[in-house]
Each structure stands twice: as C-alpha cells, then as structure tokens.
Jmol script that loads the backbone (N, CA, C; Angstrom):
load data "model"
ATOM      1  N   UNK A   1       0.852  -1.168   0.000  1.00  0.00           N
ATOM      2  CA  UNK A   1       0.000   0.000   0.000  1.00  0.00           C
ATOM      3  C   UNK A   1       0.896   1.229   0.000  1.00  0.00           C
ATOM      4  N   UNK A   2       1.042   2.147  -1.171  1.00  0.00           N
ATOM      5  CA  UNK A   2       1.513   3.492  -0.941  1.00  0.00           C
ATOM      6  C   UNK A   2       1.267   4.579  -0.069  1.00  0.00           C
ATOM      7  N   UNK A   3       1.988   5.141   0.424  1.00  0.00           N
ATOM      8  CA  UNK A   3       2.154   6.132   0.997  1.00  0.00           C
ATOM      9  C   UNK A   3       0.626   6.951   1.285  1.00  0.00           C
ATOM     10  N   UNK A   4       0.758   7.211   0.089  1.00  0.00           N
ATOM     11  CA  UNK A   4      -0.679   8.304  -0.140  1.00  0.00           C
ATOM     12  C   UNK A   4      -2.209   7.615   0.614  1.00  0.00           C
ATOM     13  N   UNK A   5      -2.062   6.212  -0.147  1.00  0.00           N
ATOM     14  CA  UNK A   5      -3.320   5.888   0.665  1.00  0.00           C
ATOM     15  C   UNK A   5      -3.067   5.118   2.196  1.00  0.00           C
ATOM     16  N   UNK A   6      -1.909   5.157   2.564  1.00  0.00           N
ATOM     17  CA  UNK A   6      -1.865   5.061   3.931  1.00  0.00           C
ATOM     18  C   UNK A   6      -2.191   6.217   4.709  1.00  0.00           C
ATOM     19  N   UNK A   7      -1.852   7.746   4.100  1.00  0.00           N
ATOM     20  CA  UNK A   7      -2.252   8.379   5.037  1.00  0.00           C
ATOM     21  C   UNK A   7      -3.601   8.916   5.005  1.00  0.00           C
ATOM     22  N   UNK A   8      -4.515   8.508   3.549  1.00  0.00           N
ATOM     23  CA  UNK A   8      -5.829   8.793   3.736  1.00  0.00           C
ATOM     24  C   UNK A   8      -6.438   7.912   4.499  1.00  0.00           C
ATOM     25  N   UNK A   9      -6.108   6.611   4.443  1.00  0.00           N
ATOM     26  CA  UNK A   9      -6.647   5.861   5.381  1.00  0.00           C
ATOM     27  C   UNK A   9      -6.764   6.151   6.790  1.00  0.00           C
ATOM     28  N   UNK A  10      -5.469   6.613   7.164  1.00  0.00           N
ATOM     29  CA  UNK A  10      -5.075   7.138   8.557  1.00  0.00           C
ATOM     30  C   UNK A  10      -6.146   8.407   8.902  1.00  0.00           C
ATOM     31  N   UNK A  11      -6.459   9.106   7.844  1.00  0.00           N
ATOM     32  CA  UNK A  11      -7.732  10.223   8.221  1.00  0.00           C
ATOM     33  C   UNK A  11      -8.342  10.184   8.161  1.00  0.00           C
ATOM     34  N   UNK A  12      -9.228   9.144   7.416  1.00  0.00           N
ATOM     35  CA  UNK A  12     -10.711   8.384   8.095  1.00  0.00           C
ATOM     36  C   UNK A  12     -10.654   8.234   9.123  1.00  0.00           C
ATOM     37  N   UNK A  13      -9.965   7.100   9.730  1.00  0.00           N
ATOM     38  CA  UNK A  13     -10.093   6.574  10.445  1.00  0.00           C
ATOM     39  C   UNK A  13      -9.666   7.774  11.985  1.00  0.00           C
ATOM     40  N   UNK A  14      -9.061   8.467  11.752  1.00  0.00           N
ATOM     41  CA  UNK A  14      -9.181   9.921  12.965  1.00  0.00           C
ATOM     42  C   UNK A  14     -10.455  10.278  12.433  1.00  0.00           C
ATOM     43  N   UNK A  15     -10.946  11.144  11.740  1.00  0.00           N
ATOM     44  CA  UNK A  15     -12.117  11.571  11.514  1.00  0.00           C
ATOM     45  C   UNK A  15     -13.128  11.225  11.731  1.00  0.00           C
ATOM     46  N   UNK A  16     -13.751   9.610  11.305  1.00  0.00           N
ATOM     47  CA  UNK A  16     -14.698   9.387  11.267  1.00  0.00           C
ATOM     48  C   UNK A  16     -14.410   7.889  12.862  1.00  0.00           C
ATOM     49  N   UNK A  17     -13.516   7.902  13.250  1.00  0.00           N
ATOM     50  CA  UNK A  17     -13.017   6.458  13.998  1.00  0.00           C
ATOM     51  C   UNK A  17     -13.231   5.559  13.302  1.00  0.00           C
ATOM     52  N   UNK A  18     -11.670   4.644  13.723  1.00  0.00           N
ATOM     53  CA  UNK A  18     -11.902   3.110  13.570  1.00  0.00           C
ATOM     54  C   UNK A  18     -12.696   2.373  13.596  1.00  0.00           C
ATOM     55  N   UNK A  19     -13.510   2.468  14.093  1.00  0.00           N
ATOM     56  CA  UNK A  19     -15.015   1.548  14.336  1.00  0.00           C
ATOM     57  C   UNK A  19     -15.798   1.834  13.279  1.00  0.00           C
ATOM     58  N   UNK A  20     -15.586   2.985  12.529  1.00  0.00           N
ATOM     59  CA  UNK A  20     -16.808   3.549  11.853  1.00  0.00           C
ATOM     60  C   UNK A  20     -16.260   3.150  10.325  1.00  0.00           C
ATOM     61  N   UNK A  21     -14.657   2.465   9.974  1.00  0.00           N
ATOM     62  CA  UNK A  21     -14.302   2.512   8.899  1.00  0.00           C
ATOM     63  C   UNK A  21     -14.128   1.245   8.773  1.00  0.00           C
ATOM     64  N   UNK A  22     -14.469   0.938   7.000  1.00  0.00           N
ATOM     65  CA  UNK A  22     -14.361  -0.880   6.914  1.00  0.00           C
ATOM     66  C   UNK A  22     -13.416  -0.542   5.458  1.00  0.00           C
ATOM     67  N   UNK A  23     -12.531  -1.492   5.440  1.00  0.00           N
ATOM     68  CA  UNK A  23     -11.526  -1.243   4.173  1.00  0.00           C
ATOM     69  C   UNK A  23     -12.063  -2.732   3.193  1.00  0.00           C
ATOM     70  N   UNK A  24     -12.223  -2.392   1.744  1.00  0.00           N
ATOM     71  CA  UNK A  24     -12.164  -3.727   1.333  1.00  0.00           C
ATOM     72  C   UNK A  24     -11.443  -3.856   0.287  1.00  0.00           C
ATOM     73  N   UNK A  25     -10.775  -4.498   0.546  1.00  0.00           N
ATOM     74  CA  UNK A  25      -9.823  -4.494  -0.365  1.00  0.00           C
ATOM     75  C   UNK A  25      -9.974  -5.408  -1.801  1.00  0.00           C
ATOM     76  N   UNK A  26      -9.359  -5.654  -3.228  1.00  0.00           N
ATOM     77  CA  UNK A  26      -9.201  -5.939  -4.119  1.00  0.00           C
ATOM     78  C   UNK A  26      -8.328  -6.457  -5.057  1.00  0.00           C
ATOM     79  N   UNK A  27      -7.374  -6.565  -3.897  1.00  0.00           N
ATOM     80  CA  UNK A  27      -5.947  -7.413  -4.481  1.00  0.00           C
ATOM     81  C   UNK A  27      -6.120  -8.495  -5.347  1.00  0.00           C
ATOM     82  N   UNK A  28      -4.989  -8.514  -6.297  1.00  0.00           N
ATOM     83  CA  UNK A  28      -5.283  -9.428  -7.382  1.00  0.00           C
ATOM     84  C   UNK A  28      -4.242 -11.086  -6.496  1.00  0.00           C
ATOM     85  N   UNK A  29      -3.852 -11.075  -5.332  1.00  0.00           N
ATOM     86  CA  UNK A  29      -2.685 -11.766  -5.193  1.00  0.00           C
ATOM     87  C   UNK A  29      -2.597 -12.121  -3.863  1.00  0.00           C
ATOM     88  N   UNK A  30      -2.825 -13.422  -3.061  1.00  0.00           N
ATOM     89  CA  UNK A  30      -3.191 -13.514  -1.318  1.00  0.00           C
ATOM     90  C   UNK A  30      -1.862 -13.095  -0.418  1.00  0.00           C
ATOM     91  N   UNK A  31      -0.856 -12.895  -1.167  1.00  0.00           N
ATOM     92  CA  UNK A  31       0.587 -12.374  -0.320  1.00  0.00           C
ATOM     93  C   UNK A  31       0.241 -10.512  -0.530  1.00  0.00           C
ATOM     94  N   UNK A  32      -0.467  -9.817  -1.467  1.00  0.00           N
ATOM     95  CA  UNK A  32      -0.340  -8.408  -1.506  1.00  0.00           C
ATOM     96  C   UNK A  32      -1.319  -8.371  -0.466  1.00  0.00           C
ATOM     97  N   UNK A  33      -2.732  -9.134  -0.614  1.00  0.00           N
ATOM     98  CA  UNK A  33      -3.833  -8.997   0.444  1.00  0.00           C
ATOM     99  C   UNK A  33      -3.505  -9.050   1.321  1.00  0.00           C
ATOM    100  N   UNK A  34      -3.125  -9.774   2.212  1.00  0.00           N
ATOM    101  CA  UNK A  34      -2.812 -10.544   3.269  1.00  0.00           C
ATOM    102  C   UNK A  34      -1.553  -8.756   3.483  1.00  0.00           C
ATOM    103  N   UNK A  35      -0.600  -8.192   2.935  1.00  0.00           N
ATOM    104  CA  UNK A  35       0.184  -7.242   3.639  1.00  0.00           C
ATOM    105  C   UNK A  35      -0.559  -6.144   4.004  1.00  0.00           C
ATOM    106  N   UNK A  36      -1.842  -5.507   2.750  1.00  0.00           N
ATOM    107  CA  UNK A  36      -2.439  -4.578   2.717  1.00  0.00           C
ATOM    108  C   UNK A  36      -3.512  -4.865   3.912  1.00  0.00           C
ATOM    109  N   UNK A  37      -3.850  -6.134   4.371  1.00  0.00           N
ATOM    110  CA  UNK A  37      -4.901  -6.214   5.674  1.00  0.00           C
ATOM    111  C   UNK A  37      -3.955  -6.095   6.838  1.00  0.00           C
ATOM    112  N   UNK A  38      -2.565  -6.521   7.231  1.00  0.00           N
ATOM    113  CA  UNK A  38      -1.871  -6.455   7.825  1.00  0.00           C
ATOM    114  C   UNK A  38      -1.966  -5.006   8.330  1.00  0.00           C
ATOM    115  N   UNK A  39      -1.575  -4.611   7.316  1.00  0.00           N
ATOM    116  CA  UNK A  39      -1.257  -2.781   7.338  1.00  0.00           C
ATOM    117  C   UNK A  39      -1.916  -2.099   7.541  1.00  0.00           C
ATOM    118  N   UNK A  40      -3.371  -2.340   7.707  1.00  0.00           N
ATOM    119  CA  UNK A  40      -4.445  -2.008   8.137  1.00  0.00           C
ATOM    120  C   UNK A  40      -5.054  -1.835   9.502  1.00  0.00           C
ATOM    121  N   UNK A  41      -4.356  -3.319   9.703  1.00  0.00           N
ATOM    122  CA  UNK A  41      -5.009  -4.072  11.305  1.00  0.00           C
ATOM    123  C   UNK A  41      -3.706  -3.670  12.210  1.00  0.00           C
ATOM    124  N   UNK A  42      -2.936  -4.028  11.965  1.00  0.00           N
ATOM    125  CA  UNK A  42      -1.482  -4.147  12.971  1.00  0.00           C
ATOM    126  C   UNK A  42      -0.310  -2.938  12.923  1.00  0.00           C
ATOM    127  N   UNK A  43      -0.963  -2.183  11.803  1.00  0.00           N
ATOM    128  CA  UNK A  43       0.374  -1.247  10.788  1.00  0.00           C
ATOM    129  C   UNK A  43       0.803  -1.400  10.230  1.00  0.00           C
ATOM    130  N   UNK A  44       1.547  -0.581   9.428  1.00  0.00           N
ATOM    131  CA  UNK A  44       2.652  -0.865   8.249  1.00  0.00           C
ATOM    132  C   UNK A  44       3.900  -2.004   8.733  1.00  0.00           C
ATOM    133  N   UNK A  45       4.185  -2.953   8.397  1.00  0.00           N
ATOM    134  CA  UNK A  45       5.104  -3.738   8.757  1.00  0.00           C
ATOM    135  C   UNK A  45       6.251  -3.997   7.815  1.00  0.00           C
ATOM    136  N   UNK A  46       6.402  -2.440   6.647  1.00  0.00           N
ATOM    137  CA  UNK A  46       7.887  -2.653   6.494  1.00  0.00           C
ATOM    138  C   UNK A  46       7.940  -1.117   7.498  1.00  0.00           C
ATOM    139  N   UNK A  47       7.425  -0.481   8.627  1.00  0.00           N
ATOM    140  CA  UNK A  47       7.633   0.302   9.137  1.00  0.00           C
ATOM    141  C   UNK A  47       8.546   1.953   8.207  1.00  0.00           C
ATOM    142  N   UNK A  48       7.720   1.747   7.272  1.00  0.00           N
ATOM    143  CA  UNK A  48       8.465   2.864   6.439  1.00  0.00           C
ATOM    144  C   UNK A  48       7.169   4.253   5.927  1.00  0.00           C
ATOM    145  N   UNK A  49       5.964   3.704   6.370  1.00  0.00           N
ATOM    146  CA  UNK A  49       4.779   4.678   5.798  1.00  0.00           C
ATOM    147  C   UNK A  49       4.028   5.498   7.293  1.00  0.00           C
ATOM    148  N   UNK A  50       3.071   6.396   6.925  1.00  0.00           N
ATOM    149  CA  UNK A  50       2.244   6.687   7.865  1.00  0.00           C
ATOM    150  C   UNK A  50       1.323   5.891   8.905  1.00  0.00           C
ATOM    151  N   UNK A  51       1.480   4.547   8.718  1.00  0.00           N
ATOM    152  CA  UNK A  51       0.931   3.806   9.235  1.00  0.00           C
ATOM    153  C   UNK A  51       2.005   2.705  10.638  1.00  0.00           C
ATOM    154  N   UNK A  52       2.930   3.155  10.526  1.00  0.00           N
ATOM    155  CA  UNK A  52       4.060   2.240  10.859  1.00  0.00           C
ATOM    156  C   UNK A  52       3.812   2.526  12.127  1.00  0.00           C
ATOM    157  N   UNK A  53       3.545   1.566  13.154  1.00  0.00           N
ATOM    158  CA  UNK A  53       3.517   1.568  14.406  1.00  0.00           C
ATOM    159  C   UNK A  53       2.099   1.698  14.998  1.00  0.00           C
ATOM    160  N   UNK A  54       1.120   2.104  13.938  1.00  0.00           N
ATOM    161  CA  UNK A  54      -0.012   2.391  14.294  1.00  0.00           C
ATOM    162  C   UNK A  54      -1.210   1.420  13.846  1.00  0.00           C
ATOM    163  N   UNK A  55      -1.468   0.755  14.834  1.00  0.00           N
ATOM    164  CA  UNK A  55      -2.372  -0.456  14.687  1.00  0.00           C
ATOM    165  C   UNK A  55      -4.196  -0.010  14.959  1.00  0.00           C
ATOM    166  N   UNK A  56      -4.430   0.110  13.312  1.00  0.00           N
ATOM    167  CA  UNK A  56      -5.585   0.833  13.465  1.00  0.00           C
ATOM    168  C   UNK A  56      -6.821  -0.400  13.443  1.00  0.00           C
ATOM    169  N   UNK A  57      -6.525  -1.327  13.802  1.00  0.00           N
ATOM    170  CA  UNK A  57      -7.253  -2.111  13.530  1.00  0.00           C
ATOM    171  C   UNK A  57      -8.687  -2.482  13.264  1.00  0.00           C
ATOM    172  N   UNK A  58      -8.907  -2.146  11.649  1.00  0.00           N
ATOM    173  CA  UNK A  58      -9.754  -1.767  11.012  1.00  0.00           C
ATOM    174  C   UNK A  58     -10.617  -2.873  10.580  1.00  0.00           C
ATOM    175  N   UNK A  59     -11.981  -2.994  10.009  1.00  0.00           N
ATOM    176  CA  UNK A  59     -12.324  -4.158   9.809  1.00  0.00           C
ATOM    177  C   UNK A  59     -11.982  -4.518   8.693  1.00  0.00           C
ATOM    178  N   UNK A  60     -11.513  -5.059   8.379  1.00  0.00           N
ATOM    179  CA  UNK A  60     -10.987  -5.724   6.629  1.00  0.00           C
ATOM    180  C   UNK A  60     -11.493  -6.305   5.647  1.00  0.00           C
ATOM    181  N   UNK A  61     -12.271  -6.483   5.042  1.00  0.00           N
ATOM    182  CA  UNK A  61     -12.421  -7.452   4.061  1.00  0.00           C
ATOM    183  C   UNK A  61     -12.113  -7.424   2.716  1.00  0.00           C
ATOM    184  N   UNK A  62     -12.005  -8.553   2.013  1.00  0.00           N
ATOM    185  CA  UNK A  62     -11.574  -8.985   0.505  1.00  0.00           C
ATOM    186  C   UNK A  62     -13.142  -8.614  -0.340  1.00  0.00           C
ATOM    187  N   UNK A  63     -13.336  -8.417  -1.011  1.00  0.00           N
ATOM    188  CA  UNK A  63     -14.429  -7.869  -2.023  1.00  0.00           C
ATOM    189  C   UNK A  63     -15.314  -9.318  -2.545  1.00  0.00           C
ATOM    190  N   UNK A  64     -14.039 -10.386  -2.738  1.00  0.00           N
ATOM    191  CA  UNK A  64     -14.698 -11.972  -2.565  1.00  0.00           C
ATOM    192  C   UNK A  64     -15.303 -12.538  -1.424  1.00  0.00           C
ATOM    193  N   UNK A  65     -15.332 -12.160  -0.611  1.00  0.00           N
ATOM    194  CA  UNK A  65     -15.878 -12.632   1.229  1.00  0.00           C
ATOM    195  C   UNK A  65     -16.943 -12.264   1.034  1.00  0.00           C
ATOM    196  N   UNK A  66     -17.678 -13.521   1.502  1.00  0.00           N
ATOM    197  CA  UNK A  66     -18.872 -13.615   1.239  1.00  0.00           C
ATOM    198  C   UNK A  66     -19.612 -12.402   1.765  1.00  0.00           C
ATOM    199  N   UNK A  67     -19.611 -11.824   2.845  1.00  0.00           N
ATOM    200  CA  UNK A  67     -20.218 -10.437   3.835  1.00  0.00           C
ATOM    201  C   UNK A  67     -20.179  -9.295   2.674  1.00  0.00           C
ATOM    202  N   UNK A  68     -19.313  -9.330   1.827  1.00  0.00           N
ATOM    203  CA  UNK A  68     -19.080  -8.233   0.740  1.00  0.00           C
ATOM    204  C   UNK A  68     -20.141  -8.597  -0.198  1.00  0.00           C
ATOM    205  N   UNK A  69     -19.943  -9.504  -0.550  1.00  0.00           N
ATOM    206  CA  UNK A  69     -20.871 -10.012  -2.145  1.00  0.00           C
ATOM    207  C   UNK A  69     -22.686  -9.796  -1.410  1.00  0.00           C
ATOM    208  N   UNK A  70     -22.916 -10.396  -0.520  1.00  0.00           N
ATOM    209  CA  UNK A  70     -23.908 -10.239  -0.029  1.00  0.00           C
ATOM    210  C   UNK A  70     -24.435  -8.629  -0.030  1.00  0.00           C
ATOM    211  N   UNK A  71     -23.805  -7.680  -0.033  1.00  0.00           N
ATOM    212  CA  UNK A  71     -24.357  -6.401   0.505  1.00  0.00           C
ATOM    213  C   UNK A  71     -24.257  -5.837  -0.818  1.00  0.00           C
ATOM    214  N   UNK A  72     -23.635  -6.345  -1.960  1.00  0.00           N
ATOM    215  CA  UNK A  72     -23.294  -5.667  -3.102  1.00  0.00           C
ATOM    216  C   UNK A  72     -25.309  -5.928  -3.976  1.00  0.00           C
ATOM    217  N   UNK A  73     -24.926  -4.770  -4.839  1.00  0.00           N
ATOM    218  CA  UNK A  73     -25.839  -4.882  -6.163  1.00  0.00           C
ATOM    219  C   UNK A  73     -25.721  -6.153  -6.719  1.00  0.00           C
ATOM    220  N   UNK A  74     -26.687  -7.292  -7.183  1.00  0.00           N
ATOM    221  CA  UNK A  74     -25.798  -8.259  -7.983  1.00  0.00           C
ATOM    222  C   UNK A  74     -25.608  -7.941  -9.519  1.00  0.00           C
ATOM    223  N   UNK A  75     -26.501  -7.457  -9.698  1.00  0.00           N
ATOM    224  CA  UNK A  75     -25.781  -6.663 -11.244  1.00  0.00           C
ATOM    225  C   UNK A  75     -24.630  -5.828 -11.341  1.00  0.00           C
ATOM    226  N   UNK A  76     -24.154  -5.245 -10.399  1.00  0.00           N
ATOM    227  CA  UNK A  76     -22.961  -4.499 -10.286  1.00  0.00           C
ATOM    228  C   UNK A  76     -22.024  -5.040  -9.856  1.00  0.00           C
ATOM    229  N   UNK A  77     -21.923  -6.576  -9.092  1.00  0.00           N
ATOM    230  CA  UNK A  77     -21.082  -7.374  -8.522  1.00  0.00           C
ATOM    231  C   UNK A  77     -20.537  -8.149 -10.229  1.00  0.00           C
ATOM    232  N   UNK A  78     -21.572  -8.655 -10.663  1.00  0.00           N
ATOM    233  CA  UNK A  78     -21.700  -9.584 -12.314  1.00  0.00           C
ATOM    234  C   UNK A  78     -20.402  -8.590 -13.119  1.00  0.00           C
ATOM    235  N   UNK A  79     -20.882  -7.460 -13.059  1.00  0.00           N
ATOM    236  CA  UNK A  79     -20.376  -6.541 -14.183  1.00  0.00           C
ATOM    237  C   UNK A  79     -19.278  -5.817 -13.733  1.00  0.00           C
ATOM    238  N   UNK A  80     -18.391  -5.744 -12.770  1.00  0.00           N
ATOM    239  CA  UNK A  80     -17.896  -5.647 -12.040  1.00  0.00           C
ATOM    240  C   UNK A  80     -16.605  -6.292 -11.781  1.00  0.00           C
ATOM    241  N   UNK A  81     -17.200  -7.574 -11.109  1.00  0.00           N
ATOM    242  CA  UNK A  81     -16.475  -8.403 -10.165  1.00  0.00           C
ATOM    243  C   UNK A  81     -16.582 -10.056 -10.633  1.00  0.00           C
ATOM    244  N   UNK A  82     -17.797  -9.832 -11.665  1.00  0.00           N
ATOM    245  CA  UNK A  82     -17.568 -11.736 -11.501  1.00  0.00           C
ATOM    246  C   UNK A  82     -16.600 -12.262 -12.401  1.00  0.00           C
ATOM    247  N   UNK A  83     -16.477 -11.430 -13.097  1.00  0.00           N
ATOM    248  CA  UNK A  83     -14.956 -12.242 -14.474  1.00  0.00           C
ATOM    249  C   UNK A  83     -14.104 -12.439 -13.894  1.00  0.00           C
ATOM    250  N   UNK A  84     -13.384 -11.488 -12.695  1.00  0.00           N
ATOM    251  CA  UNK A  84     -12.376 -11.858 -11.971  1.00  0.00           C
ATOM    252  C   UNK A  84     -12.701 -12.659 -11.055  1.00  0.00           C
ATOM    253  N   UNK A  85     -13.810 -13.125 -10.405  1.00  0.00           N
ATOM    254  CA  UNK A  85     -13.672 -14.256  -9.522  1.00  0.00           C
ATOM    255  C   UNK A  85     -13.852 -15.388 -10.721  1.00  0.00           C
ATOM    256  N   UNK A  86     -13.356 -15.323 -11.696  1.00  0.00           N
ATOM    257  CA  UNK A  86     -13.446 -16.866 -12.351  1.00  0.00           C
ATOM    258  C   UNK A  86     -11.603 -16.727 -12.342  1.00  0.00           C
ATOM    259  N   UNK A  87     -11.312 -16.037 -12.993  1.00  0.00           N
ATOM    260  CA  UNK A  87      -9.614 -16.114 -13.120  1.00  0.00           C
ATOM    261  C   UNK A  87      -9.197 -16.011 -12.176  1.00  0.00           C
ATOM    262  N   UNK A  88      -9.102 -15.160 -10.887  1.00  0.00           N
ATOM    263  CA  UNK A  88      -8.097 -15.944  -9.614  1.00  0.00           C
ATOM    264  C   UNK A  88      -9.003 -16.198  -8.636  1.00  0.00           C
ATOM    265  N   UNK A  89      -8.028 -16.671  -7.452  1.00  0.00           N
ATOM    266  CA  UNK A  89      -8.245 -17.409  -6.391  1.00  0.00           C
ATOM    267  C   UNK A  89      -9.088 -16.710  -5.187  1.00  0.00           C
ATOM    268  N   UNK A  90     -10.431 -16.538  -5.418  1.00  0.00           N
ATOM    269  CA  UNK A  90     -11.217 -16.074  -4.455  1.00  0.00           C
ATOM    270  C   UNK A  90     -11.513 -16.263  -2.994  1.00  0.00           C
ATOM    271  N   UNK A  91     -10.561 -18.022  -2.761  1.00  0.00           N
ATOM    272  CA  UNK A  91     -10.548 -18.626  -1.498  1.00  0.00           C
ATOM    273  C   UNK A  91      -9.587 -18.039  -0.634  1.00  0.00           C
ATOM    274  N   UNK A  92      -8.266 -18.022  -1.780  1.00  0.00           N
ATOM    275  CA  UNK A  92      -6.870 -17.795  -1.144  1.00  0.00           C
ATOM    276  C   UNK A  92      -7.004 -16.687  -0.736  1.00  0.00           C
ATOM    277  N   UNK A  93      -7.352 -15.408  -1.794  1.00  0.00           N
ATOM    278  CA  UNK A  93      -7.541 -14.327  -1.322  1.00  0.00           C
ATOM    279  C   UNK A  93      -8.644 -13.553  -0.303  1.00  0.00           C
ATOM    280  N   UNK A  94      -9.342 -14.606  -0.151  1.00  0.00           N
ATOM    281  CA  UNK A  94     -10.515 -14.290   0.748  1.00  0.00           C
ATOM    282  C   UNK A  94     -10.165 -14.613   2.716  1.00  0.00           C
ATOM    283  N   UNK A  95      -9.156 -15.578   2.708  1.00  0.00           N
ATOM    284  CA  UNK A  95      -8.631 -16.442   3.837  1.00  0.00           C
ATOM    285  C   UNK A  95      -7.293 -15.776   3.823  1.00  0.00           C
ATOM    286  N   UNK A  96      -6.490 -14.970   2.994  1.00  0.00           N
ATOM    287  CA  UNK A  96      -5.234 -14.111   3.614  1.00  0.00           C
ATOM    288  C   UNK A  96      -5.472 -12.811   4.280  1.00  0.00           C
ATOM    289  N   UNK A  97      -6.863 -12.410   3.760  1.00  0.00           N
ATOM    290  CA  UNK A  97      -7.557 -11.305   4.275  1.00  0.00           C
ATOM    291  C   UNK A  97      -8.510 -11.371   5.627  1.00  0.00           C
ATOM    292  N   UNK A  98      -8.651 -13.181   5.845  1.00  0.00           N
ATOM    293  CA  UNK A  98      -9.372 -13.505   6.993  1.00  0.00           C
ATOM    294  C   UNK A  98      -8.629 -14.075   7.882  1.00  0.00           C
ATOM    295  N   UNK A  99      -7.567 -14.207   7.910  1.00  0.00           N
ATOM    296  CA  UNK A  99      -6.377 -14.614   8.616  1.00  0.00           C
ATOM    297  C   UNK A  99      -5.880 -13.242   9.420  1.00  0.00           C
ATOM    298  N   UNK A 100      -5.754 -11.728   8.683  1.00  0.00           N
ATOM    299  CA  UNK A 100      -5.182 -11.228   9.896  1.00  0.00           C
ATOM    300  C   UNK A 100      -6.365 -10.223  10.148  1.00  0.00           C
ATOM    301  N   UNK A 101      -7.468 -10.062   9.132  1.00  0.00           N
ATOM    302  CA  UNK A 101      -8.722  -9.871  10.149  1.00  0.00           C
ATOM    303  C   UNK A 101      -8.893 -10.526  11.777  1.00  0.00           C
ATOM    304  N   UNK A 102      -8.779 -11.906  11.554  1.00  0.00           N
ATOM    305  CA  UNK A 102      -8.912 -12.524  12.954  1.00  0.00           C
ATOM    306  C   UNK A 102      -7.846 -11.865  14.044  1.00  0.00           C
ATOM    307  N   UNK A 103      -6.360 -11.950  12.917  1.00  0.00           N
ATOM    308  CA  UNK A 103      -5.315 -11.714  14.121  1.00  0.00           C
ATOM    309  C   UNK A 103      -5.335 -10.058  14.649  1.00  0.00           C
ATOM    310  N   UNK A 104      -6.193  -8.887  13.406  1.00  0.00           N
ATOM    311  CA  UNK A 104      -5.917  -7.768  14.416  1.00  0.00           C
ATOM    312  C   UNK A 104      -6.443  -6.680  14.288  1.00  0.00           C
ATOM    313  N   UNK A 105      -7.988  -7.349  13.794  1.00  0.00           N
ATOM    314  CA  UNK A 105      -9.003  -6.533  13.594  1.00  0.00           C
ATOM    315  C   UNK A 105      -9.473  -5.798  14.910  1.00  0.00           C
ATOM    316  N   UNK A 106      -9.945  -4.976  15.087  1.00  0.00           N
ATOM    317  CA  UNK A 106     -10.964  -4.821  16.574  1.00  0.00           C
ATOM    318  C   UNK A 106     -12.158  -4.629  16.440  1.00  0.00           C
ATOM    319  N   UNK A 107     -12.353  -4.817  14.890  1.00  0.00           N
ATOM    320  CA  UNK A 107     -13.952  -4.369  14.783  1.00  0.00           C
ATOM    321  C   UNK A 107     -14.040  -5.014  13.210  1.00  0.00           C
ATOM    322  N   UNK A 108     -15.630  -5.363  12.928  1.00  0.00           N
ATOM    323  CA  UNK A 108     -16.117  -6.099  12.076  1.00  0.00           C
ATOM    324  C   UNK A 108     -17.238  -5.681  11.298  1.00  0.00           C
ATOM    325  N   UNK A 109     -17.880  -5.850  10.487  1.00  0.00           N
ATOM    326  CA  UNK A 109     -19.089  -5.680   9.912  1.00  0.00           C
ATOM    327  C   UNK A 109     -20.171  -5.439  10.805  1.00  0.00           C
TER     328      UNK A 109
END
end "model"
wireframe off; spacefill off
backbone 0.3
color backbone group
C-alpha cells in the first residue's frame, strides 16, 4: 500500500473512527492482500509509511468474502467483479484477508 493511501486511510479513520471505517480491499494476489490487511489491522510492517507503528485495527475485508458479495448490487457485482472471480483465487484471497482480520481486527461488519 503506498504512501498516499496510507495516510488517507489514517484520516478516516481519525475523523470518522476506527469503528466507523471498513476497508475492502481488491488485491489481485493472497501475499499483496494478506500485507495490505496487515497494514491495516497491525500497521505498516515494512515500518516505512504513515501507518508504521499504528495499529488501526480496522475491519478488513476482501471484495470476494462472502459479507461483501452479499451487501453488493448483484448486477454491479456480475459486471464488475464476476470475471475476476473466475480467473483468480477467491478462497486464497478471501482467507489471507481472513487470517489477519482474525489476528488484528478490533472491529467487524
């Protein structure tokens, strides 16, 4: 996650609080997901951005998780989102994003 949207993230989440902000992310790849939920929940962990040290622990989800698809348009999910859940891995990436949700979320849907 760059710079830039680490520190917009960081001003939601002052502005509106942590509790009040849900990130979902869209990674094409369960090692980028899995850093960008990290970085979310626990902080930046190459400790080099606005986020480094600061464990905002946000609620996370992957755009494939089921809680997402459910709340979406399904015509806008189809047109959207469903071509890419045929070409990658909607599990992997759904479970690297639910892996450190668990480990360092503080808040959920």
């Amino acid at each position: 996650m760059d710079l830039e949207n680490q520190q917009r993230v960081k001003d939601a989440a002052e502005k509106y609080g942590s509790e009040n902000v849900v990130a979902i992310l869209g990674s094409s790849d369960a090692e980028g997901a899995e850093i960008y939920a990290e970085t979310l929940t626990k902080g930046d962990p190459t400790f080099a951005g606005p986020l480094a040290g600061v464990p905002l622990g946000l609620a996370v989800y992957h755009v494939f998780e089921k809680e997402i698809r459910e709340e979406s348009d399904p015509d806008a999910w189809e047109d959207q989102i469903g071509m890419m859940e045929m070409v990658l891995d909607p599990e992997a990436l759904s479970e690297a994003v639910r892996k450190m949700r668990e480990e360092g979320s503080k808040y959920t849907l």
